[in-house]
C-alpha positions as CSV (number, residue, x, y, z in Angstrom):
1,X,-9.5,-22.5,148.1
2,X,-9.7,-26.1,147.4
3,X,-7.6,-28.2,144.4
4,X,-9.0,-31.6,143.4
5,X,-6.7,-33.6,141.5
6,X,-8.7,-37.3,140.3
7,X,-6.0,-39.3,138.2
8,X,-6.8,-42.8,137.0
9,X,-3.8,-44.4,135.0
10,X,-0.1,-43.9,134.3
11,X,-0.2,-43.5,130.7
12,X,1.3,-40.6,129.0
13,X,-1.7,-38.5,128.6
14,X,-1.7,-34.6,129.2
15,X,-3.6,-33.4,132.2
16,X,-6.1,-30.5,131.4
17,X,-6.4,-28.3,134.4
18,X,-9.5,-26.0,134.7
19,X,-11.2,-23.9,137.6
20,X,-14.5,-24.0,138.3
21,X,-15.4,-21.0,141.2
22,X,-12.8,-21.8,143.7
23,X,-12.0,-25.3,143.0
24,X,-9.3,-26.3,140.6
25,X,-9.8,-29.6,139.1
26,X,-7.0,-31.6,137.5
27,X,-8.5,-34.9,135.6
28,X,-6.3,-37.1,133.6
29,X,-4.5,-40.5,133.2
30,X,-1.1,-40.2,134.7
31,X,0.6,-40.5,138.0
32,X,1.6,-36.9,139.7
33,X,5.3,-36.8,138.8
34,X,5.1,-38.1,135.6
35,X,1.6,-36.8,133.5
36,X,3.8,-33.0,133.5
37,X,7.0,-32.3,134.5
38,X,7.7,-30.6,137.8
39,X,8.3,-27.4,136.3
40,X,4.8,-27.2,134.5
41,X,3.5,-28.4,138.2
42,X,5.5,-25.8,139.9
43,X,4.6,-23.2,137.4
44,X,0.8,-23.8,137.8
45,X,0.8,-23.8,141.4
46,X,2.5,-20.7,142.1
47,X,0.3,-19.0,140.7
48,X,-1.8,-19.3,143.9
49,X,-1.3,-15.8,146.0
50,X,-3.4,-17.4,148.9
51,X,-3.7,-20.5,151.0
52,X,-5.0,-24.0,149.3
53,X,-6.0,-27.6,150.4
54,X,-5.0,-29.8,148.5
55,X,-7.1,-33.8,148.1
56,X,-6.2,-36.4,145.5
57,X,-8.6,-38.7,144.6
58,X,-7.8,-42.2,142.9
59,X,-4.5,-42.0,142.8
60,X,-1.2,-44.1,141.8
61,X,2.0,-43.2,143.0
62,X,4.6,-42.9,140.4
63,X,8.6,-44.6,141.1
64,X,10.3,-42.3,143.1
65,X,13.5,-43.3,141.8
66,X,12.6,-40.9,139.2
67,X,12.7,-37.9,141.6
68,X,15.4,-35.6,141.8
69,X,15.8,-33.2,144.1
70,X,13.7,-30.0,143.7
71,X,15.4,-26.2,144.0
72,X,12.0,-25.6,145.4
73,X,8.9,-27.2,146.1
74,X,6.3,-28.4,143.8
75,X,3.1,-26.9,145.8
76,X,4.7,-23.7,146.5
77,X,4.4,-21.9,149.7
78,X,0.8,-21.3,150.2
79,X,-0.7,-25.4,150.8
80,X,-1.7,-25.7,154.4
81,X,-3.6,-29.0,154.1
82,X,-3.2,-32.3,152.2
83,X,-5.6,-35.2,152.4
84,X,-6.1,-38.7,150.3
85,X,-8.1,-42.1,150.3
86,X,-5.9,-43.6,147.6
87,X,-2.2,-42.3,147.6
88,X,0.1,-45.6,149.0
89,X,3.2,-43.4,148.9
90,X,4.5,-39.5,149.2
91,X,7.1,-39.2,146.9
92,X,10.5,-38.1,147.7
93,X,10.5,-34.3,148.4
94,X,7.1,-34.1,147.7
95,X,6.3,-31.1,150.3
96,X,10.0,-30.2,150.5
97,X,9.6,-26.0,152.4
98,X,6.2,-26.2,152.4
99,X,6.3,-24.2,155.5
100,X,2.5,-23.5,155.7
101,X,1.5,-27.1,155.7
102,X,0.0,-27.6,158.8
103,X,-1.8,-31.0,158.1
104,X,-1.5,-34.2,156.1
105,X,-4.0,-36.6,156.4
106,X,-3.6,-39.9,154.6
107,X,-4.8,-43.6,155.9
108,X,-4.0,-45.3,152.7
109,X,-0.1,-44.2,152.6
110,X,2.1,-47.1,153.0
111,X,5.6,-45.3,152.2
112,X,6.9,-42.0,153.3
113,X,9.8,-40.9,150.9
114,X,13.0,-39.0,151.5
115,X,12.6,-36.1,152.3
116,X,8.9,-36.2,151.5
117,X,8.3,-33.2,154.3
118,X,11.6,-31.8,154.9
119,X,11.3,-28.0,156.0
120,X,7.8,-28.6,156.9
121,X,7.8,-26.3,159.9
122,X,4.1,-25.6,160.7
123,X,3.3,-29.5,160.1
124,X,0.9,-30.1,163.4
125,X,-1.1,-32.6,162.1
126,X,0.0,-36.4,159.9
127,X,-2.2,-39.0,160.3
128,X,-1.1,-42.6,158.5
129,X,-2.0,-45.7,160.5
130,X,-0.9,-48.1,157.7
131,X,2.4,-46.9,156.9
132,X,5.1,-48.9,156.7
133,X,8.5,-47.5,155.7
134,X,9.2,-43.7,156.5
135,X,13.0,-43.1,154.9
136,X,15.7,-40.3,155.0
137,X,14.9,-37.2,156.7
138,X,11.1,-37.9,156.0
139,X,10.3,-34.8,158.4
140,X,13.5,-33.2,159.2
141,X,12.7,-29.7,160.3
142,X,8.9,-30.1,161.0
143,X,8.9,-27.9,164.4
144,X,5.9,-27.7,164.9
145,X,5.3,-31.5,164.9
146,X,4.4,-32.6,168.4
147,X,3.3,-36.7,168.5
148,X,3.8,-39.2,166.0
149,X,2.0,-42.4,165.6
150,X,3.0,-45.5,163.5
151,X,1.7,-48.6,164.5
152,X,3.0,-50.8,162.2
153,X,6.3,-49.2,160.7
154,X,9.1,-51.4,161.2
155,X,12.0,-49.5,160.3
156,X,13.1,-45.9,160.6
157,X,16.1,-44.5,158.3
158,X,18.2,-41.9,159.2
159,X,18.0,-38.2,160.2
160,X,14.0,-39.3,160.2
161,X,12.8,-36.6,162.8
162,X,16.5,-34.5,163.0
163,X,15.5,-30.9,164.1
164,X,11.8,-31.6,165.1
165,X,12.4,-29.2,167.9
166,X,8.6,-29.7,169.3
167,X,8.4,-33.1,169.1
168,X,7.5,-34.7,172.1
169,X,5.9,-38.2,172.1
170,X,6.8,-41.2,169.6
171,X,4.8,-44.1,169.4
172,X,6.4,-46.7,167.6
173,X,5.7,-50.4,169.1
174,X,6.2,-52.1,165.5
175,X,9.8,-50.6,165.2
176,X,12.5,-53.0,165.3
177,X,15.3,-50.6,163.9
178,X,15.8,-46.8,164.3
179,X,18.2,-45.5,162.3
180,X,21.5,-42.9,162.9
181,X,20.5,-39.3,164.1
182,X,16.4,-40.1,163.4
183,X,15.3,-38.2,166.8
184,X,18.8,-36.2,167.1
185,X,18.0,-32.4,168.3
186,X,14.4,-33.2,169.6
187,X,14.7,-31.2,172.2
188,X,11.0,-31.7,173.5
189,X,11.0,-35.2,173.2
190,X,10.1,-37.1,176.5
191,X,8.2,-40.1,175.8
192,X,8.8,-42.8,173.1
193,X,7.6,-46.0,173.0
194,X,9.2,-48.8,171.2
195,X,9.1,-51.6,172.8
196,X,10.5,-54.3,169.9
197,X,13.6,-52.3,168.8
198,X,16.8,-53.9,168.6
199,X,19.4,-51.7,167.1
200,X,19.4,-48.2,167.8
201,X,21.5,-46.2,165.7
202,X,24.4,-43.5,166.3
203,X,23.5,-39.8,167.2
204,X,19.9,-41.2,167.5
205,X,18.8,-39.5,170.1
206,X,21.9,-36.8,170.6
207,X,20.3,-33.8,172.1
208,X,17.2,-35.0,173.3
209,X,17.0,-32.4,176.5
210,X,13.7,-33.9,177.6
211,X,14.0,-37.7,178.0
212,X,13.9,-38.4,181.2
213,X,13.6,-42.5,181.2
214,X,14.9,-45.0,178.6
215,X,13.2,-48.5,178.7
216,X,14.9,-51.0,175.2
217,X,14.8,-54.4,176.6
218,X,15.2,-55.8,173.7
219,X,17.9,-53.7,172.3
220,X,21.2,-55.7,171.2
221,X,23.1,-52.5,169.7
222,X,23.4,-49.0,170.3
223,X,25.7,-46.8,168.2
224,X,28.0,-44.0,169.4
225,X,26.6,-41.2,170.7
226,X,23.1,-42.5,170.5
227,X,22.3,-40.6,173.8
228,X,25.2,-38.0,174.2
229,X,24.0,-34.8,175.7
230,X,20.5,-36.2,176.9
231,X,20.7,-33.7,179.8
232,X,17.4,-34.9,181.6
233,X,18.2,-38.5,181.5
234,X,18.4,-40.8,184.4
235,X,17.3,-44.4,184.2
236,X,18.4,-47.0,181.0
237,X,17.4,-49.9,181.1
238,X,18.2,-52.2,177.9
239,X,20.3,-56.0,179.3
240,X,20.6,-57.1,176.7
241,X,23.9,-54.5,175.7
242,X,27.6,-56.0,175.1
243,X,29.2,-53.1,174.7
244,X,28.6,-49.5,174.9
245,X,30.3,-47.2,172.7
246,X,32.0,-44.8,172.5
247,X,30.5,-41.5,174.0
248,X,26.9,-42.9,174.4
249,X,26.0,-41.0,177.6
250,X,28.5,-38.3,177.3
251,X,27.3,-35.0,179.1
252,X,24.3,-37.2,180.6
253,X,24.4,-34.8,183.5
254,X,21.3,-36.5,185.2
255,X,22.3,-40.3,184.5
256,X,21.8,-42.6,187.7
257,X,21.5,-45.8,186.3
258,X,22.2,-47.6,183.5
259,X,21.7,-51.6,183.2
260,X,25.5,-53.3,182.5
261,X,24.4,-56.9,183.8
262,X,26.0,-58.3,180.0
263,X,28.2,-55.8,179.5
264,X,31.9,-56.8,178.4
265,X,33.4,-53.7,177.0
266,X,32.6,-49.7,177.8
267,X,34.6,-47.6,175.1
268,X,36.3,-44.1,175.0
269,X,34.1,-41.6,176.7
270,X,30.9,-43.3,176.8
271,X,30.1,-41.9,180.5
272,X,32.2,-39.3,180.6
273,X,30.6,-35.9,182.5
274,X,28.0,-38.0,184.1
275,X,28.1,-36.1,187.0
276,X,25.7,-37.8,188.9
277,X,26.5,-41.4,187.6
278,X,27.2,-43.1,191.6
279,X,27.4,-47.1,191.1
280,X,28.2,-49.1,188.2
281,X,27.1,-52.8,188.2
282,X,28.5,-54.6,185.7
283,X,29.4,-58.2,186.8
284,X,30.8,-59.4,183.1
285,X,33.0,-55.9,182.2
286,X,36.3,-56.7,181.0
287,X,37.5,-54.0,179.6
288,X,37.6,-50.1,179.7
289,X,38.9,-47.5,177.4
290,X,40.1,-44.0,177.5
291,X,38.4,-41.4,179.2
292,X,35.0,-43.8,180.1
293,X,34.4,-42.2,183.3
294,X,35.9,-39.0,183.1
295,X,34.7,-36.5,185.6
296,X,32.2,-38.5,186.4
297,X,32.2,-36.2,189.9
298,X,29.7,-38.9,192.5
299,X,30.9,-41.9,191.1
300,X,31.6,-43.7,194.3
301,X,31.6,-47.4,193.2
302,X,33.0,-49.8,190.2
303,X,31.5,-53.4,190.7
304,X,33.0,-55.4,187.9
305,X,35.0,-58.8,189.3
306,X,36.3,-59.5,186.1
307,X,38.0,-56.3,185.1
308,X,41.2,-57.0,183.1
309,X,42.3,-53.5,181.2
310,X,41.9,-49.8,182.0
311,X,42.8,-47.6,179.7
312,X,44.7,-43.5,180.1
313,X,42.2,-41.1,182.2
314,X,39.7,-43.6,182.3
315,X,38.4,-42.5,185.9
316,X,40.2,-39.3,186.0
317,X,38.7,-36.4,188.2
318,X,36.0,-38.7,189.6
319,X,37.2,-37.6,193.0
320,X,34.1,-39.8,194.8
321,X,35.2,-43.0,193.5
322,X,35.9,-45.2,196.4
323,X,35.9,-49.1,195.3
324,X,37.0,-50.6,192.6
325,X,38.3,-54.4,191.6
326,X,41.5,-54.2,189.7
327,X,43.0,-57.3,191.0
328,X,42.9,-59.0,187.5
329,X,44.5,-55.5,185.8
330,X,48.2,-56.0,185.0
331,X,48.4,-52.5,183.0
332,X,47.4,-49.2,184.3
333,X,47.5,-46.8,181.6
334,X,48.7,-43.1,181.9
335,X,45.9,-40.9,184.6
336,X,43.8,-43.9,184.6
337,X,42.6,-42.8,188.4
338,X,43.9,-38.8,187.9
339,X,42.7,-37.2,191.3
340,X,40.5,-40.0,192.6
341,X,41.1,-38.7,195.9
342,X,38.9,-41.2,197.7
343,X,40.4,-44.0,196.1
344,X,41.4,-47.1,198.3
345,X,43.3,-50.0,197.0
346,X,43.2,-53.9,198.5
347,X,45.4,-54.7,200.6
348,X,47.4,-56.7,197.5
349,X,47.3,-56.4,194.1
350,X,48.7,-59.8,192.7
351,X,48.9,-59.0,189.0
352,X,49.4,-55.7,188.5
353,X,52.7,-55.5,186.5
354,X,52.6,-52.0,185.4
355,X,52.2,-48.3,186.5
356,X,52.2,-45.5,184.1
357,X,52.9,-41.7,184.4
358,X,49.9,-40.2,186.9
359,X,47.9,-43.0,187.6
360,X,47.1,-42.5,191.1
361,X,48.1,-38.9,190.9
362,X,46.9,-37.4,194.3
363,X,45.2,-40.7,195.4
364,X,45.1,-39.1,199.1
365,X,42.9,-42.2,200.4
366,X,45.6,-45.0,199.3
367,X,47.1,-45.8,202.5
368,X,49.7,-48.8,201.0
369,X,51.1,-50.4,198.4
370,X,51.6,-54.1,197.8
371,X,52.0,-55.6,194.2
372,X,54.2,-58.6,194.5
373,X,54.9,-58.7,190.4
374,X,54.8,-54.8,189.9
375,X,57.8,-54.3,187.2
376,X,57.8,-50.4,186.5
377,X,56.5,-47.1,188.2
378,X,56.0,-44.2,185.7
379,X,56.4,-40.3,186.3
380,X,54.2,-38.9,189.3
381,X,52.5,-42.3,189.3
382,X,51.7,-41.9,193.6
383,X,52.4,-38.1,193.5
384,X,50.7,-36.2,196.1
385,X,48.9,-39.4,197.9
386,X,49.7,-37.8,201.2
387,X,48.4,-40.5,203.0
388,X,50.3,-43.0,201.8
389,X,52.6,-45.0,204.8
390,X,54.3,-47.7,203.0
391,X,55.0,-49.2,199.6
392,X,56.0,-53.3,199.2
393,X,57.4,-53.6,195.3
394,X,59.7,-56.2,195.4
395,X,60.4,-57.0,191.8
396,X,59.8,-53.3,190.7
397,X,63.5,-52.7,188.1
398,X,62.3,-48.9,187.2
399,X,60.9,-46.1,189.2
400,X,60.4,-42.6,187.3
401,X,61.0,-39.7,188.7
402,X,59.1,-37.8,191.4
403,X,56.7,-40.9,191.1
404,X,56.2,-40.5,194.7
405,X,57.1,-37.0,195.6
406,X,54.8,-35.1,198.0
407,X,53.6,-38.4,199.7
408,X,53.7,-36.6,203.1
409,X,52.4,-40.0,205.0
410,X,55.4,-42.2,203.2
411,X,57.9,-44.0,205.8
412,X,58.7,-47.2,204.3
413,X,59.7,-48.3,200.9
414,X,60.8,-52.1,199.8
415,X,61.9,-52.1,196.7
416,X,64.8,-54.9,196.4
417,X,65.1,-55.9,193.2
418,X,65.4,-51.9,191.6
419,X,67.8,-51.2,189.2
420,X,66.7,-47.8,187.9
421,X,65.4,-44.6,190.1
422,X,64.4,-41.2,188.6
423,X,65.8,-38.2,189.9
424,X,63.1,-36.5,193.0
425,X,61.3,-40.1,193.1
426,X,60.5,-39.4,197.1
427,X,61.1,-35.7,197.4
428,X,58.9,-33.8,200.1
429,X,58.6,-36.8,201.2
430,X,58.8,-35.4,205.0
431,X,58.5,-38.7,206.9
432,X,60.7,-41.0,205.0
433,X,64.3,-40.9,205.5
434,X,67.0,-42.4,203.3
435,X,67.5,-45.4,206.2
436,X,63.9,-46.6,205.3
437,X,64.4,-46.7,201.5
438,X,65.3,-50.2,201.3
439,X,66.8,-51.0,197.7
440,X,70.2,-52.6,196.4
441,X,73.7,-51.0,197.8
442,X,75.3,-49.0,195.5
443,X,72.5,-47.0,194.2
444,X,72.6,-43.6,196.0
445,X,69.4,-42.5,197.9
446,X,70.2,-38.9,198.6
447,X,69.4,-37.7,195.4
448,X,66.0,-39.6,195.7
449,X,64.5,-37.3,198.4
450,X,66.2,-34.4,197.4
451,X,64.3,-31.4,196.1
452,X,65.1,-30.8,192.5
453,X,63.9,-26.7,192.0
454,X,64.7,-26.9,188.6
455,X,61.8,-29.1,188.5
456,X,59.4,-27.0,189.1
C-alpha cells in the first residue's frame, strides 16, 4: 500500500484524509506536525494492519522545537519505505521504533533531527546528499544500517550512530567535528573517511572492534576514551595532538603505532593494555600520569628527551621495557616501573631527587645506582632487582624499609649523608656484608640485613 501526503502551507487548516483503492491521500494546508496533533496522526496510521510506503509531496517542515518526545511513533510499526522531493528537514523523532523501515530516500533534506530514526533497526537504505546538520542520536540503534554518505555535513552531535552494530563504512570528508559517543558500539565499522575533522569527541569511537587504521591529520583534539577498546586497531596517525587523554587507547590490544611528534602530555591510562604497543616516539613529552602504560606487555622503548614527571604505576608490568630517558625526572611516584624487569638505567641520574614505595620493584636488569642529589628511598623501592651490584646515594637522609631487600647481586652501598634506615632495608641481601654498607658511625647496620619474619 502506498500513502500520498501533498501539503502546501502552514496555516491552520484541517487535513481531510480519504482512500482511493490502495492509496491514501492526505491534501491540505499545514505542515505535518502541526495541521493535527500527533495523536489524530498516530491514531490514523495504526490503523494500517500491513506494510505502507510512505511519499510526501510539497512539503514544509514545521519547527521542531515544538516536538516532544513521542511514547510511540507517529507511523506506527508497519512503514517500510519513506521517500520525498521537498521535505528540507525530518523532524525530531520522526520514525522513532519504526523497526520495519528499511529505506528513506530524500535528496532535498538538509537537517536530520534528534532522534529522527532512533530504533530504526531494519533501516538499509538513507540517501541525502545535501544534508547538512544530522543532531542527537539521529540513527541510534539502526542495525541494519551498513554505509553512510554525507558529503557536505559539517558537524556530527552526539550519540549520532551509538549502537549501529552493522555499520561499516562512513564517508564524511565535509566533517570538521564529530561529536561524543557518535560511532561508539559500531562494532562493524572499519572504514571512515574524514579527512577535515578537527575535534573528535569522547567515547567516539569506544568499541569500534573493526577499525583497523586511523588516518586524522588534521585533528587538534581527541576526548577521553575516543578509541578505548578498539580491539583491531593498529596505526594512528593524527600530529597534530598535544595531549592525549585519559584512557584513549585503553584495551587497544592491536595498537603499534600511534603518532606523538607534538605531544606534551599523556594522561591516566590512555595506553594502558596495549599489549602490543613496542616504541613510543614522542620527542616533546613532558609529562606522564598514572597508570599511562600499564601492562603494556612488548613495550620495549620510551624516546622522549624531555621527560620531566612520571606519575604511580605509570609503566607497571610492562616487563619488555628496556630504554627510557628519565634524566630530567626528579620525582618517581609510587610503582611507576612495577616489574619492568628489563629495565636499565644510565649510568647517572643527575636530578632525580626522589624514590617512592615500589618504583623499580623487581627491576632485575638495573645493574647500578648513581643519583648524586637522590634525597629519599621509599618502601621496596629496589626490592628484588637481583642483579643489582652497587648503589652511589650520597646525599640520600631516608631509606625505607626492605627498599632493597632481595637484591641478590648487591655488594656495595654509599650512602654518607643518611640519617634514617628502615628496619630489613638490605635483607637477603646474600652478597653484601655490613663492612660494605658505608653510612655515618653510630647507626647500627646489623639490623639492616637482618631478616625480619614477622615481615612476611
Amino acid at each position: 500500500m502506498d500513502i500520498r501526503v501533498s501539503f502546501k502551507e502552514f496555516w491552520n487548516v484541517k487535513v481531510p484524509l480519504y482512500q482511493a483503492g490502495d492509496t491514501i491521500i492526505l491534501e491540505g494546508e499545514k505542515g505535518l506536525f502541526s495541521f493535527v496533533t500527533p495523536e489524530e496522526l498516530r491514531a490514523f496510521f495504526k490503523n494500517f494492519d500491513k506494510p505502507y510506503n510512505l511519499v510526501f509531496e510539497r512539503i514544509i517542515p514545521t519547527n521542531p522545537q515544538s516536538m516532544e518526545q513521542p511514547e510511540e511513533n507517529v507511523f506506527g510499526r508497519n512503514i517500510i519505505s519513506f521517500s520525498s522531493y521537498d521535505l528540507g528537514m525530518l523532524a525530531w523523532y520522526m520514525f522513532l521504533n519504526c523497526t520495519e523501515l528499511e529505506e528513506v530516500y530524500v535528496p532535498s533534506l538538509v537537517v536530520i533531527g534528534n532522534n529522527a530514526l532512533t530504533g530504526c533497526k531494519r533501516l538499509k537504505k538513507f540517501y541525502s546528499p545535501i544534508a547538512k546538520y544530522v543532531a542527537s542520536n539521529a540513527f541510534e540503534d539502526c542495525e541494519g544500517l551498513q554505509e553512510i554518505s554525507f558529503p557536505e555535513v559539517y558537524y556530527l552531535s552526539t550519540q549520532v550512530f551509538r549502537n549501529c552494530f552493522n555499520l561499516r563504512k562512513a564517508y564524511l570528508p565535509a566533517v570538521k567535528e564529530i561529536g561524543d559517543e557518535a560511532f561508539e558500539n559500531c562494532l562493524d565499522l572499519s572504514d571512515i573517511h574524514a579527512p577535515m575533522v578537527e575535534r573528535i569527541g569522547l567515547r567516539t569511537f569506544e568499541k569500534c572492534c573493526s577499525l583497523e587504521e586511523i588516518d586524522f591529520s588534521d585533528v587538534k583534539n581527541v576526548g577521553i576514551s575516543a578509541f578505548s577498546k578498539c580491539f583491531r586497531l593498529k596505526n594512528v596517525n593524527a600530529p597534530l595532538i598535544q595531549e592525549w587523554l585519559q584512557e584513549t587507547f585503553f584495551e587497544c590490544i592491536q595498537l603499534r603505532y600511534v603518532s606523538m611528534n607534538n605531544v606534551r602530555y599523556i594522561e591516566r591510562s590512555a595506553f594502558a593494555h596495549c599489549a602490543n604497543l613496542k616504541e613510543i616516539n614522542a620527542p616533546l613529552l613532558e609529562r606522564i600520569d598514572k597508570r599511562a602504560f600499564i601492562k603494556c606487555v612488548k613495550l620495549e622503548k620510551v624516546i622522549s628527551p624531555r621527560l620531566i614527571e612520571i606519575k604511580f604505576e605509570a609503566f607497571e608490568n610492562c616487563s619488555e621495557l628496556r630504554e627510557i630517558n628519565i634524566s630530567h625526572v626528579k620525582n618517581l611516584h609510587t610503582g611507576a616501573f612495577y616489574c619492568c624487569s628489563k629495565l636499565q638505567l644510565p649510568s647517572v641520574l643527575p636530578e632525580l631527587e626522589k624514590v617512592n614505595n615500589n618504583v623499580f620493584y623487581s627491576c632485575t636488569g638495573i645493574i647500578e645506582l648513581s643519583a648524586p642529589n637522590l634525597k629519599s628511598i621509599g618502601v621496596l623501592a629496589f626490592n628484588q632487582c637481583r642483579n643489582l651490584k652497587s648503589v652511589d646515594i650520597p646525599l640520600v637522609k631516608t631509606i625505607e624499609e626492605h627498599a632493597f631487600s632481595d637484591c641478590d647481586s648487591l655488594e656495595i652501598v654509599k650512602a654518607p649523608s643518611v640519617e634514617n634506615i628502615g628496619y630489613g632495608a638490605f635483607q637477603w641481601c646474600q652478597k653484601l656484608s655490613v663492612e660494605n654498607i658505608m653510612i655515618p658511625d653510630g647507626i647500627d647496620k646489623k639490623p639492616l640485613v637482618e631478616i625480619d619474619w614477622d615481615y612476611f
